[in-house]
N, C-alpha and C positions, 0 to 999 in steps of 0.2 A: 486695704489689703492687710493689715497691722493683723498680725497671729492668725492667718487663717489657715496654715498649715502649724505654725510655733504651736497652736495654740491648743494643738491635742495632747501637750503634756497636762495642762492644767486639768484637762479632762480624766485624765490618767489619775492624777491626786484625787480629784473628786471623788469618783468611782471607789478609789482607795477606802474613803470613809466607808463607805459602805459593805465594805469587804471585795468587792468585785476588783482582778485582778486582769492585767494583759494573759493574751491567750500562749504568750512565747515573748521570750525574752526582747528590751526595747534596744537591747544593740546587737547590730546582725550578724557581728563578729562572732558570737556564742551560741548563734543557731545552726549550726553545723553539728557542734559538740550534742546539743540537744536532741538535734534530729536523727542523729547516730543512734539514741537509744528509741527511738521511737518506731525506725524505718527498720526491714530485717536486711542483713549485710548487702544483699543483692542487689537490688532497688537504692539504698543508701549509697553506695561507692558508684554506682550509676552516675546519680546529680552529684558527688562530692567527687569522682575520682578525676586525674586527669592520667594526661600522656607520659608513657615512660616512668622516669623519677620523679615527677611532678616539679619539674626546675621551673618552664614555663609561666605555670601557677603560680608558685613565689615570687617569680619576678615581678606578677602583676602586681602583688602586694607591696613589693617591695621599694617597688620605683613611685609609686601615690609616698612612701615614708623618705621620699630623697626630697622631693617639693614639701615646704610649710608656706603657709598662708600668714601676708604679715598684716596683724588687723592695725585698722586708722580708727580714733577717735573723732568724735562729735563730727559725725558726716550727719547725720541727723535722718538716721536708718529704723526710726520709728516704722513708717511705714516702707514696705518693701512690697513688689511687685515681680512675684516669679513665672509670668506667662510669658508662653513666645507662641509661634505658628512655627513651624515644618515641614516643609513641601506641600503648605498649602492644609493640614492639620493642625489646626487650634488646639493648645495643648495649658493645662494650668502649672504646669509647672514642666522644666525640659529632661521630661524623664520616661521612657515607653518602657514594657516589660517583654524584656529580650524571649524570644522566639525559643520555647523549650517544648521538645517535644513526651510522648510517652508518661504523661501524667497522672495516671489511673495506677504507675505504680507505686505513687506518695499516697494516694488519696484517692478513694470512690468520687469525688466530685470532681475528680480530674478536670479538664480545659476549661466545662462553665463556671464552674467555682471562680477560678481565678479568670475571666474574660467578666464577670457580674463584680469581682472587687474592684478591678479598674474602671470600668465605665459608671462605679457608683465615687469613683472620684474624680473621673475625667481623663483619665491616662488611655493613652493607645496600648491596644494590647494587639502585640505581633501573633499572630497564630503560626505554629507549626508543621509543614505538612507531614510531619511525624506525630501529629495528634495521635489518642486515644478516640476522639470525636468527632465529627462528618464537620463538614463547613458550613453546612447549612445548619447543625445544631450549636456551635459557636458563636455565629452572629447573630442566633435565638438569645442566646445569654446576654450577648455585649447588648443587645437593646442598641438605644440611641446615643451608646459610646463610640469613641473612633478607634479604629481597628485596621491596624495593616495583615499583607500575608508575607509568609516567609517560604520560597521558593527551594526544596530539595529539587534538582533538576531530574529529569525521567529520560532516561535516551530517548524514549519511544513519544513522537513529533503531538501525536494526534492525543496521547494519553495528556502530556505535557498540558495542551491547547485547553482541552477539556477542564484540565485543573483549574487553570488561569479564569478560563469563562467562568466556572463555578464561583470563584472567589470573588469575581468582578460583582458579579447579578448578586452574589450576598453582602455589597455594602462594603468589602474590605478595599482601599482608596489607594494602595501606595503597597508595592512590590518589592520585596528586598530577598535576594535571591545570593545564597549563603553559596561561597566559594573554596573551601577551606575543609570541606567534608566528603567531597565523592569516593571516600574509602574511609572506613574507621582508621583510626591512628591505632600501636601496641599503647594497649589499658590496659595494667599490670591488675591492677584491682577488677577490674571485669572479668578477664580472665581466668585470676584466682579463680574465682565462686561461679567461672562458665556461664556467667549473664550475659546473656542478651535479646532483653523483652521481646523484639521483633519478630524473631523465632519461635515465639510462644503466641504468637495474633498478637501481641500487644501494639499499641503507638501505629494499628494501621487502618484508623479512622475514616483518612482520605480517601489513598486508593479502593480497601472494599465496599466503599459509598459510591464511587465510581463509575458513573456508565459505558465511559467506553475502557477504561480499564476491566471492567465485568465480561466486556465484547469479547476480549483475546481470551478469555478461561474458556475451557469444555466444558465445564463443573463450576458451579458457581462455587464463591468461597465458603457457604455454608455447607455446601455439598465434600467439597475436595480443600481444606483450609492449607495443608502443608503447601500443595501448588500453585495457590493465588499467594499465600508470603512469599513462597519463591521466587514467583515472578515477578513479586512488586521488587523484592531486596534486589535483584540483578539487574533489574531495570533503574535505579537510584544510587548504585554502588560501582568501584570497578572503572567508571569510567572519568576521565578530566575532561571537560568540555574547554574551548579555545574559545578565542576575542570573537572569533569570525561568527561565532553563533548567537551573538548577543541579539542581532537584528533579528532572528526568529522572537525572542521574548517582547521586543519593542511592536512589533506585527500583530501580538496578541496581547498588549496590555498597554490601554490607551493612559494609564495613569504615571506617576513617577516610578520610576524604576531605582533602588538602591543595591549596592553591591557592597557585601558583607562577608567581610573577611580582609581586606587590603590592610597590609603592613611596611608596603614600600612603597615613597613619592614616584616609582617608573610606574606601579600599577596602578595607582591615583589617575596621575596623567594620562594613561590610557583610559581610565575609566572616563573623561572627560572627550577623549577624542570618538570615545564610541558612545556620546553624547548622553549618556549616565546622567540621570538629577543627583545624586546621593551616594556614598560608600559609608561605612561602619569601618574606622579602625578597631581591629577585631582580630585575637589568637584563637577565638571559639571558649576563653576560658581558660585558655593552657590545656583543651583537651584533642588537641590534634599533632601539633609538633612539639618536642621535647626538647628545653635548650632553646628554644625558641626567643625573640627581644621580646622584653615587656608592650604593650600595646602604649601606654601612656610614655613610656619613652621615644616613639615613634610619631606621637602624635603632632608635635608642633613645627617638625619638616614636612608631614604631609598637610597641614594646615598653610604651610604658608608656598606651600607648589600649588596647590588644585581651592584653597578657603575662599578666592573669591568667583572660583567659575559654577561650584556646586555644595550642595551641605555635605557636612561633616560631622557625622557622628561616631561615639566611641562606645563600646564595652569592654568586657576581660578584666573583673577584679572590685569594680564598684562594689563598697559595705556602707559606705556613712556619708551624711551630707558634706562633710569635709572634702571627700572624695568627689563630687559631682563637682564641685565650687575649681578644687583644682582642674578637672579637665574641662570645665567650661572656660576659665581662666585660661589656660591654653589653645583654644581656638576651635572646641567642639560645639555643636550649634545645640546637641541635646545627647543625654546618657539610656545608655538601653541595662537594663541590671535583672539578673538571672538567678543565679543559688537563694539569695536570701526569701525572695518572696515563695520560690519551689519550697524550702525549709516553713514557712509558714503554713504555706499549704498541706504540710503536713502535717503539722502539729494541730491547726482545727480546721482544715478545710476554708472555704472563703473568706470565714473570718478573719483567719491566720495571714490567708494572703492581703485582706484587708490591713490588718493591722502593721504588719510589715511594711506596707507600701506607706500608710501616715505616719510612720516613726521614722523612716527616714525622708519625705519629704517636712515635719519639720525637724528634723536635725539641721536640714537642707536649710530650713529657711530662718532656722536662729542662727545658725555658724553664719548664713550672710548678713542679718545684722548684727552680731557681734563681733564680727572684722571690718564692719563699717562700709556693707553695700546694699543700694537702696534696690536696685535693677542686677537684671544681669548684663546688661551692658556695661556695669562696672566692674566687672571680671576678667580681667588683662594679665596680661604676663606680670605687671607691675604690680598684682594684688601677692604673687609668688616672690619664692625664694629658694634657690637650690640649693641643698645641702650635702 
Protein backbone atom coordinates (compact mmCIF):
# COMPACT_ATOMS: atom_id res chain seq x y z
CA UNK A 1 0.00 0.00 0.00
CA UNK A 2 3.35 2.26 0.44
CA UNK A 3 2.37 5.69 -1.73
CA UNK A 4 -0.55 4.61 -3.42
CA UNK A 5 -2.43 7.63 -2.75
CA UNK A 6 1.13 9.76 -1.26
CA UNK A 7 2.40 9.04 -4.13
CA UNK A 8 0.57 11.35 -6.65
CA UNK A 9 2.73 14.07 -5.57
CA UNK A 10 5.79 12.67 -7.21
CA UNK A 11 3.69 12.45 -10.05
CA UNK A 12 2.80 16.05 -9.81
CA UNK A 13 6.97 16.80 -9.88
CA UNK A 14 7.27 14.64 -12.76
CA UNK A 15 4.85 16.15 -14.94
CA UNK A 16 6.42 19.50 -13.79
CA UNK A 17 9.53 18.71 -15.87
CA UNK A 18 7.56 18.65 -18.64
CA UNK A 19 5.83 21.80 -18.31
CA UNK A 20 2.44 20.17 -17.61
CA UNK A 21 0.87 21.60 -14.46
CA UNK A 22 -2.29 20.69 -11.95
CA UNK A 23 -5.47 21.85 -13.31
CA UNK A 24 -6.36 24.02 -9.81
CA UNK A 25 -4.60 24.52 -6.91
CA UNK A 26 -3.07 21.26 -4.59
CA UNK A 27 -4.60 22.91 -1.40
CA UNK A 28 -8.29 23.08 -1.24
CA UNK A 29 -8.22 25.82 1.08
CA UNK A 30 -7.57 28.34 -2.10
CA UNK A 31 -10.02 26.83 -4.37
CA UNK A 32 -12.68 28.87 -3.32
CA UNK A 33 -10.70 32.02 -3.90
CA UNK A 34 -10.03 30.55 -7.44
CA UNK A 35 -13.16 29.47 -8.32
CA UNK A 36 -14.67 32.99 -7.40
CA UNK A 37 -13.02 34.18 -10.49
CA UNK A 38 -13.95 31.54 -12.55
CA UNK A 39 -17.78 31.00 -11.75
CA UNK A 40 -20.18 34.22 -12.41
CA UNK A 41 -21.47 35.63 -8.72
CA UNK A 42 -24.71 33.52 -8.93
CA UNK A 43 -23.69 30.09 -9.39
CA UNK A 44 -20.36 30.98 -7.20
CA UNK A 45 -22.20 32.09 -3.79
CA UNK A 46 -24.55 29.14 -4.44
CA UNK A 47 -21.61 26.40 -3.64
CA UNK A 48 -19.48 28.98 -1.46
CA UNK A 49 -22.45 30.73 0.45
CA UNK A 50 -23.84 29.74 3.62
CA UNK A 51 -26.68 30.76 6.12
CA UNK A 52 -27.17 34.18 7.59
CA UNK A 53 -23.66 35.61 8.64
CA UNK A 54 -21.90 32.64 7.70
CA UNK A 55 -21.07 31.92 11.78
CA UNK A 56 -21.98 28.28 11.15
CA UNK A 57 -19.31 28.06 8.41
CA UNK A 58 -16.47 29.25 10.42
CA UNK A 59 -17.13 27.33 13.17
CA UNK A 60 -16.69 24.23 11.00
CA UNK A 61 -13.39 25.59 10.38
CA UNK A 62 -12.60 26.59 13.28
CA UNK A 63 -13.20 23.65 15.67
CA UNK A 64 -10.83 21.06 13.00
CA UNK A 65 -7.88 24.28 14.25
CA UNK A 66 -8.88 23.71 18.24
CA UNK A 67 -7.65 19.52 17.65
CA UNK A 68 -3.79 19.05 16.49
CA UNK A 69 -2.53 15.76 15.74
CA UNK A 70 0.44 14.59 17.91
CA UNK A 71 2.72 12.65 15.57
CA UNK A 72 4.73 9.30 17.18
CA UNK A 73 7.93 8.43 15.75
CA UNK A 74 9.42 5.00 14.29
CA UNK A 75 5.77 3.30 14.37
CA UNK A 76 7.23 1.88 11.17
CA UNK A 77 4.37 3.75 8.78
CA UNK A 78 6.29 2.85 5.78
CA UNK A 79 3.45 0.98 4.58
CA UNK A 80 -0.06 2.24 5.48
CA UNK A 81 -3.35 0.81 4.46
CA UNK A 82 -6.39 3.38 4.16
CA UNK A 83 -9.27 0.95 3.23
CA UNK A 84 -12.47 0.22 5.17
CA UNK A 85 -16.07 -1.17 4.15
CA UNK A 86 -19.38 0.97 4.90
CA UNK A 87 -22.50 -0.41 5.37
CA UNK A 88 -21.40 -3.02 3.50
CA UNK A 89 -19.41 -0.54 0.43
CA UNK A 90 -15.78 -1.39 -0.09
CA UNK A 91 -14.20 1.84 -0.20
CA UNK A 92 -10.17 2.61 -0.87
CA UNK A 93 -9.92 5.14 1.31
CA UNK A 94 -12.87 6.50 3.95
CA UNK A 95 -13.87 9.14 2.04
CA UNK A 96 -17.47 9.54 -0.35
CA UNK A 97 -18.32 12.77 -2.24
CA UNK A 98 -20.95 14.48 -0.20
CA UNK A 99 -24.30 14.64 -1.94
CA UNK A 100 -24.38 18.15 -4.10
CA UNK A 101 -26.94 18.91 -6.03
CA UNK A 102 -27.59 21.50 -9.33
CA UNK A 103 -24.13 20.99 -10.86
CA UNK A 104 -24.46 22.17 -14.53
CA UNK A 105 -24.27 25.50 -12.87
CA UNK A 106 -20.20 25.06 -12.18
CA UNK A 107 -19.79 22.93 -15.26
CA UNK A 108 -21.46 21.54 -18.67
CA UNK A 109 -20.28 18.14 -17.38
CA UNK A 110 -22.29 18.55 -14.35
CA UNK A 111 -23.10 15.08 -12.12
CA UNK A 112 -21.21 12.63 -14.86
CA UNK A 113 -17.97 14.39 -14.80
CA UNK A 114 -17.78 14.02 -11.22
CA UNK A 115 -19.65 10.42 -10.63
CA UNK A 116 -16.62 9.19 -13.67
CA UNK A 117 -13.89 10.91 -11.33
CA UNK A 118 -14.76 8.93 -8.40
CA UNK A 119 -15.43 5.62 -9.70
CA UNK A 120 -12.07 6.03 -11.75
CA UNK A 121 -10.60 6.04 -7.99
CA UNK A 122 -13.00 4.06 -6.15
CA UNK A 123 -14.78 6.49 -4.02
CA UNK A 124 -18.67 6.29 -3.62
CA UNK A 125 -20.20 9.13 -5.17
CA UNK A 126 -23.54 10.18 -3.17
CA UNK A 127 -25.98 11.38 -5.89
CA UNK A 128 -28.38 14.28 -5.40
CA UNK A 129 -31.87 14.22 -5.93
CA UNK A 130 -31.22 17.75 -6.88
CA UNK A 131 -29.17 16.69 -9.79
CA UNK A 132 -28.90 18.46 -13.06
CA UNK A 133 -29.02 14.68 -14.43
CA UNK A 134 -31.68 11.64 -14.42
CA UNK A 135 -30.52 8.60 -12.25
CA UNK A 136 -30.27 6.52 -14.81
CA UNK A 137 -27.84 8.84 -16.61
CA UNK A 138 -25.50 8.99 -13.32
CA UNK A 139 -25.03 5.51 -12.80
CA UNK A 140 -24.17 5.43 -16.89
CA UNK A 141 -21.16 7.47 -15.71
CA UNK A 142 -20.28 5.83 -12.29
CA UNK A 143 -19.84 2.50 -14.38
CA UNK A 144 -18.64 -0.10 -11.93
CA UNK A 145 -18.09 2.51 -9.15
CA UNK A 146 -20.09 2.46 -5.86
CA UNK A 147 -22.65 4.94 -5.63
CA UNK A 148 -25.15 5.91 -2.93
CA UNK A 149 -28.41 8.14 -3.29
CA UNK A 150 -29.26 11.07 -1.38
CA UNK A 151 -32.89 11.36 -0.53
CA UNK A 152 -34.57 15.12 -0.74
CA UNK A 153 -38.11 13.83 0.75
CA UNK A 154 -41.28 14.43 -1.65
CA UNK A 155 -44.68 14.69 0.39
CA UNK A 156 -46.26 13.04 -2.31
CA UNK A 157 -46.07 9.00 -1.13
CA UNK A 158 -46.18 7.33 -4.72
CA UNK A 159 -43.78 10.09 -6.42
CA UNK A 160 -41.44 9.46 -3.36
CA UNK A 161 -41.68 5.33 -3.91
CA UNK A 162 -41.00 5.89 -7.67
CA UNK A 163 -37.69 7.73 -6.91
CA UNK A 164 -36.46 5.11 -4.39
CA UNK A 165 -37.27 2.23 -7.13
CA UNK A 166 -35.56 4.15 -9.74
CA UNK A 167 -32.38 4.50 -7.64
CA UNK A 168 -32.64 0.96 -6.39
CA UNK A 169 -32.69 -0.89 -10.14
CA UNK A 170 -29.75 1.76 -11.16
CA UNK A 171 -27.16 0.09 -8.88
CA UNK A 172 -27.32 3.02 -6.14
CA UNK A 173 -26.69 0.42 -2.64
CA UNK A 174 -27.25 2.70 0.38
CA UNK A 175 -29.90 5.49 1.10
CA UNK A 176 -29.03 8.65 2.93
CA UNK A 177 -31.84 10.77 3.30
CA UNK A 178 -30.94 14.56 4.24
CA UNK A 179 -32.89 16.12 7.25
CA UNK A 180 -31.87 19.49 7.68
CA UNK A 181 -33.20 20.97 4.30
CA UNK A 182 -37.06 20.77 3.98
CA UNK A 183 -36.89 24.70 3.62
CA UNK A 184 -34.01 26.90 2.41
CA UNK A 185 -32.40 28.49 5.27
CA UNK A 186 -32.08 33.05 4.88
CA UNK A 187 -28.85 32.95 2.29
CA UNK A 188 -27.88 36.46 2.26
CA UNK A 189 -25.55 35.90 -0.73
CA UNK A 190 -28.47 34.12 -2.85
CA UNK A 191 -30.52 36.51 -2.12
CA UNK A 192 -28.45 39.40 -3.01
CA UNK A 193 -28.08 38.27 -6.72
CA UNK A 194 -32.05 36.59 -6.53
CA UNK A 195 -30.46 33.10 -7.33
CA UNK A 196 -32.11 30.32 -7.26
CA UNK A 197 -31.19 27.63 -10.19
CA UNK A 198 -34.43 25.60 -9.47
CA UNK A 199 -36.59 28.19 -10.69
CA UNK A 200 -34.85 28.42 -13.85
CA UNK A 201 -35.39 24.12 -14.72
CA UNK A 202 -32.15 23.91 -13.17
CA UNK A 203 -30.89 20.81 -10.50
CA UNK A 204 -34.38 19.04 -11.77
CA UNK A 205 -32.91 16.07 -13.36
CA UNK A 206 -34.78 13.62 -11.19
CA UNK A 207 -38.27 14.62 -10.86
CA UNK A 208 -38.61 15.69 -14.79
CA UNK A 209 -37.15 12.18 -15.77
CA UNK A 210 -39.91 10.91 -13.57
CA UNK A 211 -42.84 8.74 -14.47
CA UNK A 212 -45.09 9.15 -12.09
CA UNK A 213 -44.01 12.61 -11.21
CA UNK A 214 -44.93 13.27 -15.30
CA UNK A 215 -48.44 11.54 -14.14
CA UNK A 216 -49.58 14.46 -11.88
CA UNK A 217 -48.67 17.29 -14.77
CA UNK A 218 -51.60 18.25 -17.46
CA UNK A 219 -48.67 19.46 -19.54
CA UNK A 220 -45.68 17.64 -19.57
CA UNK A 221 -42.66 19.73 -18.53
CA UNK A 222 -41.52 20.40 -21.92
CA UNK A 223 -44.78 21.55 -22.75
CA UNK A 224 -45.60 23.73 -19.46
CA UNK A 225 -41.91 23.94 -17.65
CA UNK A 226 -42.85 26.92 -14.93
CA UNK A 227 -45.66 24.27 -13.55
CA UNK A 228 -43.75 21.07 -13.32
CA UNK A 229 -40.87 23.28 -11.28
CA UNK A 230 -43.62 24.38 -9.36
CA UNK A 231 -44.92 21.36 -8.48
CA UNK A 232 -41.77 19.65 -7.89
CA UNK A 233 -40.31 22.73 -5.47
CA UNK A 234 -43.67 22.55 -3.21
CA UNK A 235 -43.75 19.03 -3.28
CA UNK A 236 -39.78 18.94 -1.53
CA UNK A 237 -40.09 22.13 0.29
CA UNK A 238 -42.32 23.53 3.14
CA UNK A 239 -42.69 20.71 4.83
CA UNK A 240 -40.70 18.79 8.24
CA UNK A 241 -41.48 15.14 8.07
CA UNK A 242 -41.50 13.35 11.65
CA UNK A 243 -39.94 9.95 13.22
CA UNK A 244 -43.16 8.31 12.50
CA UNK A 245 -42.60 8.36 8.69
CA UNK A 246 -39.21 6.74 8.55
CA UNK A 247 -40.98 3.19 8.23
CA UNK A 248 -42.46 4.40 4.86
CA UNK A 249 -38.65 4.73 3.45
CA UNK A 250 -37.64 1.39 5.15
CA UNK A 251 -40.91 -0.34 3.18
CA UNK A 252 -39.29 0.97 0.08
CA UNK A 253 -35.61 0.54 0.44
CA UNK A 254 -34.36 -2.81 1.14
CA UNK A 255 -30.78 -1.42 1.56
CA UNK A 256 -29.12 0.64 4.39
CA UNK A 257 -30.85 3.58 5.16
CA UNK A 258 -28.47 6.82 6.44
CA UNK A 259 -29.70 9.94 8.09
CA UNK A 260 -27.89 13.02 7.26
CA UNK A 261 -27.99 15.86 9.13
CA UNK A 262 -27.94 14.76 13.15
CA UNK A 263 -26.34 17.17 15.47
CA UNK A 264 -27.47 15.95 18.77
CA UNK A 265 -26.89 12.47 20.77
CA UNK A 266 -31.16 12.67 21.48
CA UNK A 267 -31.51 12.34 17.60
CA UNK A 268 -28.64 9.90 17.12
CA UNK A 269 -30.52 7.65 19.52
CA UNK A 270 -33.65 7.97 17.98
CA UNK A 271 -32.13 7.27 14.80
CA UNK A 272 -31.21 3.92 16.32
CA UNK A 273 -34.55 3.10 17.79
CA UNK A 274 -36.17 3.59 14.43
CA UNK A 275 -33.53 1.09 13.48
CA UNK A 276 -31.40 3.47 11.09
CA UNK A 277 -27.92 1.67 9.74
CA UNK A 278 -26.11 5.07 9.59
CA UNK A 279 -26.53 9.04 10.30
CA UNK A 280 -24.03 11.89 8.94
CA UNK A 281 -22.96 14.39 11.69
CA UNK A 282 -23.90 17.04 9.53
CA UNK A 283 -24.76 21.17 9.56
CA UNK A 284 -25.27 20.90 5.68
CA UNK A 285 -22.12 23.02 5.53
CA UNK A 286 -23.16 25.94 7.68
CA UNK A 287 -25.78 26.30 5.06
CA UNK A 288 -29.00 25.86 6.84
CA UNK A 289 -28.88 27.25 10.56
CA UNK A 290 -26.77 30.22 11.47
CA UNK A 291 -25.03 30.26 14.86
CA UNK A 292 -25.34 26.91 14.61
CA UNK A 293 -22.43 24.27 16.87
CA UNK A 294 -19.57 23.09 14.68
CA UNK A 295 -20.25 19.46 13.40
CA UNK A 296 -16.90 18.23 14.64
CA UNK A 297 -17.47 19.62 18.00
CA UNK A 298 -20.40 17.51 18.17
CA UNK A 299 -19.00 14.64 17.03
CA UNK A 300 -17.46 12.40 19.77
CA UNK A 301 -20.70 12.60 22.17
CA UNK A 302 -22.66 11.39 19.50
CA UNK A 303 -19.94 8.77 18.67
CA UNK A 304 -19.94 7.58 21.95
CA UNK A 305 -24.02 7.33 22.50
CA UNK A 306 -25.10 5.51 19.21
CA UNK A 307 -20.75 4.38 17.61
CA UNK A 308 -21.32 1.07 18.58
CA UNK A 309 -25.13 0.30 17.49
CA UNK A 310 -24.62 2.04 13.96
CA UNK A 311 -21.91 3.99 11.60
CA UNK A 312 -21.06 7.26 11.94
CA UNK A 313 -20.20 9.44 9.51
CA UNK A 314 -19.35 13.19 9.29
CA UNK A 315 -19.17 16.19 6.97
CA UNK A 316 -19.44 20.17 7.31
CA UNK A 317 -15.89 21.71 6.77
CA UNK A 318 -13.45 18.87 5.41
CA UNK A 319 -10.37 20.85 3.23
CA UNK A 320 -7.24 18.53 3.88
CA UNK A 321 -6.01 15.25 4.96
CA UNK A 322 -5.29 16.55 8.41
CA UNK A 323 -8.92 17.09 8.52
CA UNK A 324 -10.16 13.63 7.71
CA UNK A 325 -7.36 11.93 10.15
CA UNK A 326 -8.98 14.31 13.07
CA UNK A 327 -12.45 13.20 12.62
CA UNK A 328 -11.64 9.84 12.01
CA UNK A 329 -9.67 9.97 15.16
CA UNK A 330 -12.64 10.91 16.85
CA UNK A 331 -14.97 8.07 16.19
CA UNK A 332 -16.27 8.66 12.46
CA UNK A 333 -16.20 5.62 10.52
CA UNK A 334 -15.70 7.66 7.05
CA UNK A 335 -15.81 11.61 5.76
CA UNK A 336 -18.20 12.74 3.01
CA UNK A 337 -16.48 16.25 1.60
CA UNK A 338 -18.42 18.80 -0.79
CA UNK A 339 -16.91 22.50 -1.82
CA UNK A 340 -13.65 21.40 -2.72
CA UNK A 341 -14.20 18.85 -5.28
CA UNK A 342 -17.66 21.26 -6.61
CA UNK A 343 -14.60 23.96 -7.00
CA UNK A 344 -12.57 21.55 -9.02
CA UNK A 345 -15.26 20.76 -11.04
CA UNK A 346 -15.24 23.96 -12.07
CA UNK A 347 -12.24 24.86 -12.94
CA UNK A 348 -11.72 21.67 -15.46
CA UNK A 349 -14.59 19.54 -15.31
CA UNK A 350 -13.72 15.89 -14.45
CA UNK A 351 -10.36 16.34 -14.37
CA UNK A 352 -10.67 19.04 -11.78
CA UNK A 353 -12.89 16.91 -9.66
CA UNK A 354 -10.30 14.28 -10.31
CA UNK A 355 -7.58 15.88 -9.29
CA UNK A 356 -8.98 17.40 -6.15
CA UNK A 357 -10.13 14.18 -4.94
CA UNK A 358 -6.04 12.70 -5.30
CA UNK A 359 -4.69 15.71 -3.62
CA UNK A 360 -6.39 15.36 -0.73
CA UNK A 361 -6.54 11.75 -0.38
CA UNK A 362 -2.72 11.76 -0.50
CA UNK A 363 -2.58 14.62 1.84
CA UNK A 364 -4.71 11.92 3.65
CA UNK A 365 -2.32 9.48 3.33
CA UNK A 366 1.17 11.24 4.10
CA UNK A 367 -0.27 13.34 7.30
CA UNK A 368 -1.06 9.47 8.51
CA UNK A 369 2.40 8.32 7.95
CA UNK A 370 3.94 11.23 9.07
CA UNK A 371 2.28 11.22 12.56
CA UNK A 372 3.10 7.80 12.72
CA UNK A 373 -0.27 5.61 11.56
CA UNK A 374 -0.03 2.58 9.62
CA UNK A 375 -4.17 1.88 9.65
CA UNK A 376 -6.78 3.73 10.40
CA UNK A 377 -7.60 1.82 13.28
CA UNK A 378 -4.82 3.77 14.76
CA UNK A 379 -6.64 6.83 14.84
CA UNK A 380 -7.97 7.44 18.40
CA UNK A 381 -8.71 10.11 20.49
CA UNK A 382 -4.98 9.58 21.76
CA UNK A 383 -3.45 10.41 18.24
CA UNK A 384 -5.32 14.24 19.23
CA UNK A 385 -4.81 17.00 21.29
CA UNK A 386 -7.13 19.98 22.27
CA UNK A 387 -6.05 23.12 22.08
Amino acid sequence: MTERFGGYQNEIYLQGLGGTFPPCSTDATKLEESAREILEPGPFWYVAGAAGSGATARANREAFDRWRLVPRMLTGATERDLSTTVLGTPMPAPVLLAPVGVQSIVHEGAEPAAARAAASIGLPYVMSTASSTSIEDVAEASGEGPRWFQLYWPTDNDVCASILARAKAAGFTTLVVTLDTWTLAWRPNDLDHAYLPFIKGEGLGVPLSDPVFRGLLEKTPEEDAPTAILRWISMITGTDSTWDRLPFLREHWDGPIVLKGIQHADDARRAVEAGMDGIVVSNHGGRQVDGAVASLDVLPEIVAAVGDRLEVLFDSGIRTGADIAKALALGAKAVLVGRPWVYGLAHAGEDGVRHVLRSLLADLDLTMGLSGHRTLADLTPASLRHS
